[in-house]
Each structure stands twice: as C-alpha cells, then as structure tokens.
C-alpha positions as CSV (number, residue, x, y, z in Angstrom):
1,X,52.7,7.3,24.4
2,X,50.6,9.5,26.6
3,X,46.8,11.1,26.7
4,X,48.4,14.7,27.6
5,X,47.6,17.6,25.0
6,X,44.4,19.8,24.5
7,X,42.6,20.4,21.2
8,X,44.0,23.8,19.6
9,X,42.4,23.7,16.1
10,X,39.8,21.9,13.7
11,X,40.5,22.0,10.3
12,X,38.0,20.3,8.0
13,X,38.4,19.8,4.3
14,X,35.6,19.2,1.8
15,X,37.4,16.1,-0.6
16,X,35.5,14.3,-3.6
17,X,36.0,12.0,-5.6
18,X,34.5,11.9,-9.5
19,X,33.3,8.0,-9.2
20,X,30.3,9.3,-11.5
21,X,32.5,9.1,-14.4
22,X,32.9,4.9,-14.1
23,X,29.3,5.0,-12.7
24,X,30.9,3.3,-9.4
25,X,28.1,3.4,-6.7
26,X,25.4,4.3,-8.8
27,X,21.6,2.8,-7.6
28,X,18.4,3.3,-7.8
29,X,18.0,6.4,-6.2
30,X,21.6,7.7,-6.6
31,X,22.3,7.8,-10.6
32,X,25.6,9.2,-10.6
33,X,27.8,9.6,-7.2
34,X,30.4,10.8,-6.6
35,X,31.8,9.8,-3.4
36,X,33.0,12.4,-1.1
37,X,34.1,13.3,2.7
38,X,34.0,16.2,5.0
39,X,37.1,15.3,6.2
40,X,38.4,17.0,9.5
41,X,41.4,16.9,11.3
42,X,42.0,17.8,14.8
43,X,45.0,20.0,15.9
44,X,46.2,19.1,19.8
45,X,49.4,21.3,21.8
46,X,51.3,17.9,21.7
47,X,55.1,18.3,21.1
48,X,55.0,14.9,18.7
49,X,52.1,17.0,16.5
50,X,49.8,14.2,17.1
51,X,46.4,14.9,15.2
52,X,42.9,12.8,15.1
53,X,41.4,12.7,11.6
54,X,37.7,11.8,11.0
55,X,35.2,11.4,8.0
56,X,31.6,11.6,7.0
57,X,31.1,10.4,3.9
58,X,28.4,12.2,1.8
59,X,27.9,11.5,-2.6
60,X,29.0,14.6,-3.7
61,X,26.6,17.8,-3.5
62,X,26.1,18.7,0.2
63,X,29.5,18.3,1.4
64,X,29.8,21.4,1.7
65,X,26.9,21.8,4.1
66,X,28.0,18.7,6.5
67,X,31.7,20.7,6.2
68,X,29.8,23.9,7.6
69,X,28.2,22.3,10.1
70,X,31.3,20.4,11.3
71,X,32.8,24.1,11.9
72,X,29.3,25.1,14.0
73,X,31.1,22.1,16.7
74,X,34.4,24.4,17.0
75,X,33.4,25.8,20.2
76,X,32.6,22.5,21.6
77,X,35.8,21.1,21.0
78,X,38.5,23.3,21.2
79,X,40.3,22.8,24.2
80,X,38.9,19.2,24.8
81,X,41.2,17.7,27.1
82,X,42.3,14.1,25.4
83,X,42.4,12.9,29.2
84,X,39.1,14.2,29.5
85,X,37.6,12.6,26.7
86,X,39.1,9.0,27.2
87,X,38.2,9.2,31.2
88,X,34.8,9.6,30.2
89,X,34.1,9.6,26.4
90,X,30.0,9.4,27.3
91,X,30.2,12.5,28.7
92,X,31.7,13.8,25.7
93,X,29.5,12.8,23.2
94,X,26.3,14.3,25.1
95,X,28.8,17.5,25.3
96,X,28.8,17.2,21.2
97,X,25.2,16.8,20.9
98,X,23.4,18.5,23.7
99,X,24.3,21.9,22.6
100,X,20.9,23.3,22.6
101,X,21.1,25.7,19.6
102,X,22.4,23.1,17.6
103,X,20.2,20.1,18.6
104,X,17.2,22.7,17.7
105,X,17.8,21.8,14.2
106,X,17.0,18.9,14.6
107,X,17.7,16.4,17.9
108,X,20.2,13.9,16.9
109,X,19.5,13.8,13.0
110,X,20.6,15.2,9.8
111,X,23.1,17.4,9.2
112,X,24.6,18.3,12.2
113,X,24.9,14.3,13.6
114,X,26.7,14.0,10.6
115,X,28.9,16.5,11.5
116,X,28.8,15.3,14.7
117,X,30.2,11.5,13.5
118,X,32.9,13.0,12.0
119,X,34.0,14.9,15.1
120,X,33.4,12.1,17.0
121,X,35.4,9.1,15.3
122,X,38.3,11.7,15.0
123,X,38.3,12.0,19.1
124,X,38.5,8.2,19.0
125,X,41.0,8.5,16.3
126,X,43.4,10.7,18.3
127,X,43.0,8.4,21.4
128,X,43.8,5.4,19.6
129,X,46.9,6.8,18.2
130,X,47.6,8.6,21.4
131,X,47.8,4.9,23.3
132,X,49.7,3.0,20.0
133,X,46.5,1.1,19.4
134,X,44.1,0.6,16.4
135,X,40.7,0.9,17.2
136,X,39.3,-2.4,17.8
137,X,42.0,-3.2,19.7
138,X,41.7,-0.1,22.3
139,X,37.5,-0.8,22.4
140,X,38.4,-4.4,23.1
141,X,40.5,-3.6,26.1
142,X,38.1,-1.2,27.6
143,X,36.3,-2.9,30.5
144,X,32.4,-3.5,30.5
145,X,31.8,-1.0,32.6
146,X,33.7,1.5,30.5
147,X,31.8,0.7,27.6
148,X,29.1,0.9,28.9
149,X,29.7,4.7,30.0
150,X,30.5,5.5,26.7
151,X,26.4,5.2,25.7
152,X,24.1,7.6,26.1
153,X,21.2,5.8,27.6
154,X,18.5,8.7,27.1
155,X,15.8,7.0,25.3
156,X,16.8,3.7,25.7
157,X,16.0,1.8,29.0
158,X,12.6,0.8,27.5
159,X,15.1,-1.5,25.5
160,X,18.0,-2.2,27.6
161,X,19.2,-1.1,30.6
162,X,22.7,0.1,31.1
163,X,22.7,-2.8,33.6
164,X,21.3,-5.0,31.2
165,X,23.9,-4.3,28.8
166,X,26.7,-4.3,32.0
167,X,25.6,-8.1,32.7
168,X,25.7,-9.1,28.9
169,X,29.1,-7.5,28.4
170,X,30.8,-9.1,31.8
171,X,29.1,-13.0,30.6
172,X,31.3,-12.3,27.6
173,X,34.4,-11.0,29.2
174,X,36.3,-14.0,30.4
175,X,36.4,-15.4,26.6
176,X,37.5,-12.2,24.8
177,X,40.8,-13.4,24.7
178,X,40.1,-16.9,22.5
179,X,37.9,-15.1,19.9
180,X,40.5,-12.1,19.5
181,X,42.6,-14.8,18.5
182,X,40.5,-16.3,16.2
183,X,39.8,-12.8,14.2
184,X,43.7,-12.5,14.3
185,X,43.8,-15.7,12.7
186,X,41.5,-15.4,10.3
187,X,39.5,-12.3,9.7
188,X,36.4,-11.3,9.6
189,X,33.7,-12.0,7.1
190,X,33.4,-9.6,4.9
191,X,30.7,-9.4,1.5
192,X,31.0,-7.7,-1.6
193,X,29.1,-5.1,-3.4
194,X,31.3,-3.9,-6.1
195,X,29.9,-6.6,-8.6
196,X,26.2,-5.3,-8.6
197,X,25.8,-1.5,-8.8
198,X,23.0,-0.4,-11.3
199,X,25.0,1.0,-13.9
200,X,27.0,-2.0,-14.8
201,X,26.5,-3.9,-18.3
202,X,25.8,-8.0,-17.7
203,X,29.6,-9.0,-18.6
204,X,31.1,-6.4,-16.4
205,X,28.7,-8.4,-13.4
206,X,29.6,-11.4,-14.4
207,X,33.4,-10.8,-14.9
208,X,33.3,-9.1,-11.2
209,X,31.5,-11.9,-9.7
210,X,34.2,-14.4,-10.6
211,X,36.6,-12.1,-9.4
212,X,35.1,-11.7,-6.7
213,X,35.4,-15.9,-5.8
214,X,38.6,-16.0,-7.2
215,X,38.9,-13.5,-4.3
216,X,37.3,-15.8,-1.8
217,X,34.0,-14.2,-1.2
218,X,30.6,-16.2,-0.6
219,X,28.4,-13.3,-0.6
220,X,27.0,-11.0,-3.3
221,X,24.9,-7.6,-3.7
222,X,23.1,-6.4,-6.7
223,X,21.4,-3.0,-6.6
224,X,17.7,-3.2,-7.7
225,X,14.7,-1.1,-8.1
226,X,14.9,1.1,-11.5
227,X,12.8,-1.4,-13.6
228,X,11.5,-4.8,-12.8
229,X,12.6,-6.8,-15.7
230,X,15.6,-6.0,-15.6
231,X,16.3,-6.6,-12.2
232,X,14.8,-10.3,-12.5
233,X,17.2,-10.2,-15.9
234,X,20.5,-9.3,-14.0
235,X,19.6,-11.1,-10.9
236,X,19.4,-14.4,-13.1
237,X,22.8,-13.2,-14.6
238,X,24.4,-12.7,-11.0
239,X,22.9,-16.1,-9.3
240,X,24.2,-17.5,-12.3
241,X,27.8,-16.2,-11.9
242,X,27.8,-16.8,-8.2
243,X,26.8,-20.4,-8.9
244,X,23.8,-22.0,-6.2
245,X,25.3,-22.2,-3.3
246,X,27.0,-18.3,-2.7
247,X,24.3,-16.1,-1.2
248,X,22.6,-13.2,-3.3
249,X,21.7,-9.9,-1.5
250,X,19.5,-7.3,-3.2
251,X,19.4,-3.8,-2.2
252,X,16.7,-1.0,-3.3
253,X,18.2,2.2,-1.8
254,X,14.2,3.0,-0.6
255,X,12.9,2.8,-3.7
256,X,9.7,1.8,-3.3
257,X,6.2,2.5,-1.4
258,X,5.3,-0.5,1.6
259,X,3.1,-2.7,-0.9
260,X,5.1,-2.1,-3.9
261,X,8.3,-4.0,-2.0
262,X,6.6,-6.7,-1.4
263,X,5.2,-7.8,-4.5
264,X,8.4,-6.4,-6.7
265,X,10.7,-8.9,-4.1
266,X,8.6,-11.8,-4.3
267,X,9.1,-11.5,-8.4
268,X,13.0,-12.0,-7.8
269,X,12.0,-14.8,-5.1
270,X,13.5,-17.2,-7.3
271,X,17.0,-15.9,-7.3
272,X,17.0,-16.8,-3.7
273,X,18.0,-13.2,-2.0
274,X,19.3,-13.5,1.2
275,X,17.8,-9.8,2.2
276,X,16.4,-7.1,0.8
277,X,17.8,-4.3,1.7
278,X,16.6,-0.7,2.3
279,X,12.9,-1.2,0.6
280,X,11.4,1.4,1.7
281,X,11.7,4.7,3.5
282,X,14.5,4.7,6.1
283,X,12.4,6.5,8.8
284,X,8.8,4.0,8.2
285,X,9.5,1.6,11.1
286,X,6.5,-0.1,10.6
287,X,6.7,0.1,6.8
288,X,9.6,-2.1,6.9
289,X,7.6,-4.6,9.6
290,X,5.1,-5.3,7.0
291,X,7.5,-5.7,4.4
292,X,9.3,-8.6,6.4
293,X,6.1,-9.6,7.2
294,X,5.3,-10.1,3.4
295,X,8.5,-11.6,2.1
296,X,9.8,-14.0,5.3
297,X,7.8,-16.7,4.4
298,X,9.8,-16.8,1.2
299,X,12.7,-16.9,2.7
300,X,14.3,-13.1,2.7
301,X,15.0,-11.2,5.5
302,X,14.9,-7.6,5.5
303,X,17.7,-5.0,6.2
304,X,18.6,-1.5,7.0
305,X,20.1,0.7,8.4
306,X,22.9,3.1,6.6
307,X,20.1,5.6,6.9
308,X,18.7,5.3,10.2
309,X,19.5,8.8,12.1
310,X,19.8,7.6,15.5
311,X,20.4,4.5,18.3
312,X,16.3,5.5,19.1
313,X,14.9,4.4,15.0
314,X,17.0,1.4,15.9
315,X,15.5,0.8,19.2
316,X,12.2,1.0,17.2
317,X,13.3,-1.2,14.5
318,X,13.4,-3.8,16.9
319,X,11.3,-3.6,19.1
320,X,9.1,-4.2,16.0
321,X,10.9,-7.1,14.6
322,X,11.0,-4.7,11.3
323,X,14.5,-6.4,10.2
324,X,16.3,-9.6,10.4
325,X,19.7,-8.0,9.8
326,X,20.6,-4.7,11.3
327,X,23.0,-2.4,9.5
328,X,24.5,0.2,11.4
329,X,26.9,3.4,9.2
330,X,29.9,4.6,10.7
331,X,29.2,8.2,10.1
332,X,25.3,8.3,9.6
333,X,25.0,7.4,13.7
334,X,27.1,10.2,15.6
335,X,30.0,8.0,15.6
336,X,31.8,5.2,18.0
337,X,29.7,5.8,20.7
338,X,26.5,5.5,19.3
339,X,27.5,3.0,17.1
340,X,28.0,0.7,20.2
341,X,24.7,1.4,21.9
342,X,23.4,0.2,18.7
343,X,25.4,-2.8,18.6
344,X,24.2,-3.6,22.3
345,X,20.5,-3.6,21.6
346,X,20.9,-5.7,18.5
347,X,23.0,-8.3,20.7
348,X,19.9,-7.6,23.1
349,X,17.3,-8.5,20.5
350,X,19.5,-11.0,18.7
351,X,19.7,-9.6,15.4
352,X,22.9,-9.9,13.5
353,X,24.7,-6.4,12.7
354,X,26.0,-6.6,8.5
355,X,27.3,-2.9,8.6
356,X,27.2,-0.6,5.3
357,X,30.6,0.4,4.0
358,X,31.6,1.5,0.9
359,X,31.9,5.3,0.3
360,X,35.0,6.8,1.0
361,X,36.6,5.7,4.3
362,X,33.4,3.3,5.8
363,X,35.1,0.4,4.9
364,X,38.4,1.4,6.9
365,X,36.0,2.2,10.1
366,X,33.6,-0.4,10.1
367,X,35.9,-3.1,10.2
368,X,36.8,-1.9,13.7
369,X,33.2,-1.7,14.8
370,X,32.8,-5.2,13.4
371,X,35.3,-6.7,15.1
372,X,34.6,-5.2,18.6
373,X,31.0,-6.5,18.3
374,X,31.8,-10.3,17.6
375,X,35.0,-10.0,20.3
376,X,32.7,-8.1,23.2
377,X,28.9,-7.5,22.3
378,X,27.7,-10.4,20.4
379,X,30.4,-13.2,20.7
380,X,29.0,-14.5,17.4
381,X,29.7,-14.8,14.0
382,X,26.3,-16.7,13.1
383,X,24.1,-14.5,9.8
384,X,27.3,-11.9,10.5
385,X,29.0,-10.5,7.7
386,X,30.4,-6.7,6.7
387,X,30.4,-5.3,3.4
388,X,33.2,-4.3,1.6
389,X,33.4,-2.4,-2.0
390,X,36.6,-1.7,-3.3
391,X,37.1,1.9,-4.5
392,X,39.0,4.8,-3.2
393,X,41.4,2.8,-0.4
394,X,44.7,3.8,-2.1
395,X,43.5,7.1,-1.0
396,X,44.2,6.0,2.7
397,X,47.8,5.7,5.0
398,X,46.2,2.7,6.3
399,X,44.0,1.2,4.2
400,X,41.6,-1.5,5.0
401,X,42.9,-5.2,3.8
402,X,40.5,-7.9,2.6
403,X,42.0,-11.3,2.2
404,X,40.1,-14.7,1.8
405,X,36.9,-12.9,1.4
406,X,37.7,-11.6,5.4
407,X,39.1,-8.1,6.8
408,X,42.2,-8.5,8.0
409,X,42.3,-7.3,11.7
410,X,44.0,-4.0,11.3
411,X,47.4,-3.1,13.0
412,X,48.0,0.5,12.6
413,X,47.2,2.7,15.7
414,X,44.1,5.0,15.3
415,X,40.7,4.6,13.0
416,X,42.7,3.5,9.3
417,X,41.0,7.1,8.1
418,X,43.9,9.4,7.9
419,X,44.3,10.3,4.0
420,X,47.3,10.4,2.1
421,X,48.4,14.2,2.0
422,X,48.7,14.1,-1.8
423,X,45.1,12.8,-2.3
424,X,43.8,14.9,-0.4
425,X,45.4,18.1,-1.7
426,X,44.1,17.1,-5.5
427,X,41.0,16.1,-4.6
428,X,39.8,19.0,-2.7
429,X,36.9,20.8,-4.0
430,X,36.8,22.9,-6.2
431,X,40.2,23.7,-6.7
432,X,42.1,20.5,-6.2
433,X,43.9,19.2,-9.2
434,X,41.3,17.0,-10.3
435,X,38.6,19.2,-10.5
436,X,40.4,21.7,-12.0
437,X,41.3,19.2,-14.7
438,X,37.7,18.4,-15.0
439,X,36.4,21.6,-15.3
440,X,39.0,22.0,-18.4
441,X,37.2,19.6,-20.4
442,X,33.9,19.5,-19.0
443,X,30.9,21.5,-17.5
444,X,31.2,20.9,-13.8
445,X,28.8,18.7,-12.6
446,X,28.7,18.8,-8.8
C-alpha cells in the first residue's frame, strides 16, 4: 500500500454506551457512567476507500461538546496530505493545535485537546493502515530521529532536550530487535480493574478476583474514597481474594483534599497498596508531592495521570518527584505525538509509565503506546504494567486480546479502534437503537 490520497471529509459520531445500568466503571467521583466516544472517521480521495478512525472517550454527558469541538478542527484537516503528515507528523500536530482562535480557549487543555486526540490518533490510524502496519509496529520502525520530530519540544528543554531524547533513543536502537521478539512472544503485562469498581457487592469482588487469576493476572485495582470503612472493609475482602503475594492498587478518582489522602491511605496501609492512584486534584503538582511524601515511607507510591492535560503538568510532575508511577491517557494528551514526548521524559526521569485504559477504546490504543515504550523509550519492563478492564471490546473490528494476564501484540494494520458498523449504528445517541429502547421504558438519563 501507498501514503497517496488527501483528506476529503470528517465525519464524527457521538456513540454511548449505558454501562450505568450494571454500575460498570462507577468510582468515587463518577457514580454512574456511561462510557462513551466521540468517534470520528476520516474520509481520504483514495480509490481503495481507505479511512482513519479515532476516539476520545468521554462518560456520557459532554460527548456532545468534545463531538462539536472535533468539527471546530474541519478546516485544519481537510485536505491534509497523508504524505504530508507521515513526512513530518510534528509539524502536523502543532498545525492541530496552534490554531490561535482555538488554543484561546484554552492552550493545550480541555475540550478542544480532546478533540484534538481524537483527530490525532485517527491521522496515525490512517497511516498505519495506509503502510499494512498496526501501530506499534509502524512507531517501532520509525528511526530516532523521526521520533523525535514527531514531539513538540515548546516547553520542554528545561526537561529534556530533543538531543537528549535523540541520544537515549539511538543507545536503545541496536537492541529493538531482541525485545520486539520477546513482546511477540509473550506480551505485555497487563493489570486489571474490572474486579474493584465502587458499586460492586463483596461476592461479585471476590468472584472477579479469582477470575481474574484463573486469568493469569498478578495485579489488582479497587476504587476507594466514598467512605473509609468501607474501603478498609473491601480492601481486606480483595487482599484476601488476591491472596499475599498479588499486588493491590487503590485508586481515588481525586477524591480527596492534600492532608485528607494521606491520613485516609495510611488507614488502608495494611492491605499493602502498591499505589494510590489519583488522590487528589489532577492539576495540584505539588499536592500530589506531599502526598508521596506522606505515604512512601509506608511503602505506596503514588500515581496519576488519566487527567493530566498536557506533556508540560507531566514535565512538572516530575520534576517534582510528585509520582512514582506515571500514567499517561490515550485521548486525554492530544494523542500519539504527545503521548511519546511524555513517555520520553518519564524514561528521562526514570519513572515507569502504567497507562489508564478502560473506557471505550483505551484499552485497544494503549497497548500500542505500551509496547513502543518498552521496545524504543524505556527498554524496560521493571514497576511496568498497563491496565486493562474488560467491557465494550466486542464493540471493536480488532479488539484488544489479553492472554496470560499480557496484551497480546496486536497484528491488524492501524490503531485496533475502528467500530463495528452495527454497534455503532445502535449505539448512537440519541436515536440509536439502544437508546431508543431505553427511552421506551425509562426516563432518559444522559
């Protein structure tokens, strides 16, 4: 196959999902989901009607926002040479987000660099399937200097250099091939969170968390942060599932104020979390250095991530040795591109990357990301390992595969994100045959 063809059209699609009902990714700050995706596709003059198809995964109310802003990128991508854009896909992405009436909204945040992430990822979509390779595969075989073009190093080089990252990148270049092996062989670690969301009654943990070692998985999350005792009551009853020697992570979905965290994590020290997760506000950098400050010396490490807005709050993060386990979201940073630059100042730093998945589609994009990073950026798979919740992938062409407690290494050409045309014709809001069918027996509730 070939990169010829222009972009002609964007289409994007506002799909949910009623996960609510089953309480399926409900937390502490998110009672009742449902998980959802402005979903775009893009359109190219191609005679073989190749298209790129992107996500950004949103919970339900407010897709219909990120869907309107994805339409406010139309003129910056219609007639996007696919050449172009994989001869220099930097250059594109500062296209995407230097638009100056756009980026007054807000530079590089919120709404729009969601809408931007979805844009993006389908561009890298549509070159992957252009060149009859799946993601991981066409990043891994882009040379260092190449990735290192595709970073936008504004705001950066107080951290890492673009030579920096060059020299760091070429070190691990002549031993790509042996660990691209090894992830063909095996996998990559992957951890589950579909045992512990809030919602869930004690025997439906414990039942999950046995299939979930049946399954070959070694790590565990339980949401916390709605009321004390019972999170020290259902962390006893996962720790005791999972047995001694299977990791516990907890996760508070910024619950709680700085001092708060601290002393509400050191009353579940005794279940032995590997991390807390999100404790605090996503945008209080040094919020989340005094909570690792407070709760290393019992042995947790801090993480976040799925809500930092931008490659700079990650910079920040650490620079002020704020978290021990960095977790970058596929569609919360504006895509591939910045996704890497944040992968390259973790390897800088030294801090493992545990992505966030979950959702709808984050899953079948991370494990790409994941894969890239141990094969190019980090060359390690030491404190490393992605999450993985199992809802929604029968929704998906290509959907991720998790075997052994590892992703499999995917095969398809592209990003894994295109959507079965049936799904996503019924779960269209509002009129898609699921909703409709809600409506009929219920008030509406998104």
């Amino acid at each position: 196959m070939s990169l010829s063809g222009r972009i002609t059209d964007i289409h994007v699609h506002d799909v949910r999902f009623p996960t609510s009902l089953a309480l399926d990714g409900s937390d502490a700050m998110n009672a009742d989901p449902d998980y959802s995706a402005a979903y775009v596709v893009l359109e190219t003059d191609r005679t073989d009607g190749l298209a790129g198809h992107g996500l950004t995964f949103t919970i339900g109310r407010g897709n219909d926002i990120v869907a309107a802003a994805i339409a406010s990128l139309r003129p910056l991508v219609i007639g996007l040479s696919l050449a172009d854009f994989a001869a220099t896909p930097g250059a594109t992405w500062k296209h995407l987000t230097g638009d100056s009436q756009l980026r007054w909204l807000g530079p590089e945040k919120g709404v729009i660099h969601l809408a931007t992430a979805a844009v993006v990822n389908a561009l890298w979509d549509l070159w992957a399937k252009a060149v009859d390779k799946p993601l991981w595969k066409l990043l891994v075989d882009l040379s260092p200097a190449q990735i290192v073009e595709m970073v936008d190093w504004r705001y950066l080089t107080d951290a890492l250099t673009p030579d920096e990252a060059l020299a760091m990148l070429e070190k691990l270049a002549p031993t790509r091939a042996t660990r691209e092996a090894e992830i063909l062989a095996r996998g990559y670690p992957a951890y589950t969170t579909s045992a512990g969301w809030l919602g869930y009654e004690d025997e439906k943990i414990r039942r999950l968390c046995a299939e979930g070692i049946e399954q070959g998985f070694t790590h565990f999350k339980l949401k916390v942060g709605a009321d004390r005792a019972d999170d020290l009551r259902r962390a006893r009853v996962m720790r005791d599932a999972i047995g001694p020697d299977r990791a516990m992570m907890i996760d508070a979905n910024q619950r709680w104020d700085v001092d708060v965290a601290i002393d509400w994590v050191t009353s579940l020290a005794e279940c032995r979390p590997l991390w807390i997760e999100e404790p605090t506000s996503p945008d209080d950098i040094l919020g989340h250095a005094a909570i690792a400050r407070g709760v290393r010396p019992l042995g947790i490490g801090v993480a976040t991530g799925e809500h930092c807005q931008n490659r700079v709050m990650f910079k920040q993060l650490l620079q002020a040795d704020a978290i021990d386990f960095c977790q970058i979201d596929s569609c919360r940073l504006a895509g591939v591109n910045e996704v890497v630059a944040v992968l390259l100042l973790a390897a800088k730093f030294n801090t493992p990357v545990c992505p966030h998945a979950g959702g709808v589609g984050l899953c079948e994009y991370v494990q790409h990301e994941s894969i890239f990073d141990y094969i190019c950026v980090s060359g390690s798979l030491d404190g490393r390992i992605t999450e993985f919740v199992d809802h929604l992938h029968e929704h998906f062409v290509d959907p991720c595969v998790v075997r052994d407690g590892h992703y499999v290494a995917p095969t398809a050409p592209g990003t894994n994100i295109t959507l079965k045309p049936e799904s996503l014709t019924t779960h269209t809001f509002p009129d898609g045959q699921v909703w409709r069918d809600l409506r009929a027996n219920a008030p509406l509730r998104s």
